[in-house]
Backbone as numpy.savetxt, mean C-alpha at the origin, in Angstrom:
# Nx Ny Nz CAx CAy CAz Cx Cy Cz
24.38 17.99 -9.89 23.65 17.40 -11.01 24.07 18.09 -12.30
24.65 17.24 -13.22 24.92 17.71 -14.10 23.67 17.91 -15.22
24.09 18.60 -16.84 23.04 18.12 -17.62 22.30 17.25 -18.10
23.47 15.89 -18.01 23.36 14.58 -17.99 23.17 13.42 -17.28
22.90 14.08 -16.30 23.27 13.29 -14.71 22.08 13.29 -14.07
20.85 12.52 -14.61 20.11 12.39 -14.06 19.61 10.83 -13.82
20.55 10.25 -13.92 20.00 8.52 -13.78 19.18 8.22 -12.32
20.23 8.66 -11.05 19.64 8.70 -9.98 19.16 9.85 -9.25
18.58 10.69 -10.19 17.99 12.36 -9.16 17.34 12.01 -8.05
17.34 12.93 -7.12 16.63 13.15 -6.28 14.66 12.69 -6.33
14.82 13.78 -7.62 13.32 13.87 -8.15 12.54 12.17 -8.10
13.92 11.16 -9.04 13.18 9.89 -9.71 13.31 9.37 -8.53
14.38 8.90 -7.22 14.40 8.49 -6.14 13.60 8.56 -4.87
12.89 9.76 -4.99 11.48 10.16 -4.42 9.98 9.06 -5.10
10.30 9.63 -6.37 9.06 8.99 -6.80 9.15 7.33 -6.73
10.32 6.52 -6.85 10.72 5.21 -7.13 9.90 4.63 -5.99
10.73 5.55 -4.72 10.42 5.25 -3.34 8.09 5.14 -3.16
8.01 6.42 -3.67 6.71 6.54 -3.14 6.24 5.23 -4.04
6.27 4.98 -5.37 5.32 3.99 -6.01 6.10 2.70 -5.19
6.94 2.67 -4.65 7.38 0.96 -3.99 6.11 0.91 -2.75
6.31 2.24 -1.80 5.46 2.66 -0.61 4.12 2.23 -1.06
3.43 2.64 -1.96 1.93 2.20 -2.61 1.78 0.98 -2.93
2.82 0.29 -3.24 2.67 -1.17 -3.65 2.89 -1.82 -2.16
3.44 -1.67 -1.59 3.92 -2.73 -0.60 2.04 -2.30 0.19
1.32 -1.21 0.33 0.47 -0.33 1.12 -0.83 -1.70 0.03
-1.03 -1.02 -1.00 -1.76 -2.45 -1.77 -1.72 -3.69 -1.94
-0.31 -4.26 -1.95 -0.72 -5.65 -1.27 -0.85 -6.08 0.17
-0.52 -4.76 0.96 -1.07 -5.35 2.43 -3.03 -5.19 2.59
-3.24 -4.38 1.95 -4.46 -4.29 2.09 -5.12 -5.25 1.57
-5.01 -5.91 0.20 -5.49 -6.89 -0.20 -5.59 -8.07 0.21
-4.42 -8.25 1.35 -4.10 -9.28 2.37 -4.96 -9.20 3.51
-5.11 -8.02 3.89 -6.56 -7.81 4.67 -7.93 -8.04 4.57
-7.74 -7.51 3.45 -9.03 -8.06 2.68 -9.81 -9.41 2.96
-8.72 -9.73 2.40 -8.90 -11.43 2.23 -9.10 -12.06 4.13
-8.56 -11.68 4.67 -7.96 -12.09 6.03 -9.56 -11.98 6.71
-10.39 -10.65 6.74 -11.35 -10.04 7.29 -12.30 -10.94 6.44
-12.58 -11.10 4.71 -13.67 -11.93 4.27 -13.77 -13.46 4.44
-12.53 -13.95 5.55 -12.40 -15.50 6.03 -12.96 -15.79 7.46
-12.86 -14.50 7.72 -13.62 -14.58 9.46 -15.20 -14.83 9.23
-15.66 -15.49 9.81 -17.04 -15.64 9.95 -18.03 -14.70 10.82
-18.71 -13.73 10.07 -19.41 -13.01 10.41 -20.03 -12.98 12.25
-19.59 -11.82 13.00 -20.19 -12.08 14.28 -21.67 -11.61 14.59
-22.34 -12.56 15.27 -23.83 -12.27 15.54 -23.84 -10.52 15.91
-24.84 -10.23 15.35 -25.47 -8.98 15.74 -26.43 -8.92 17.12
-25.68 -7.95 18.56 -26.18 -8.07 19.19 -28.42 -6.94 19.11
-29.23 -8.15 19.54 -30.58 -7.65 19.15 -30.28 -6.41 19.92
-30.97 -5.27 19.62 -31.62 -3.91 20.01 -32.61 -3.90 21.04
-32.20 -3.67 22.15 -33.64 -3.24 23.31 -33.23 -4.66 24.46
């Protein structure tokens, strides 16, 4: 690594990676989300 030579560091290629990892992690969840508030609630079995 030079003085100038930081277009693709290590450092920014880590971080690029982790914020892609969080995004792909947030829209799966939101997809869940949605997936779980389309199911229709299952009866609650009574107590006793």
């Amino acid at each position: 690594m030079g003085k100038f030579d930081s277009r693709n560091s290590q450092k920014m290629s880590r971080r690029k990676a982790q914020a892609k990892k969080k995004g792909r992690a947030k829209t799966r969840a939101t997809a869940v989300r949605a997936e779980r508030s389309k199911k229709k609630p299952s009866k609650k079995k009574s107590a006793g």
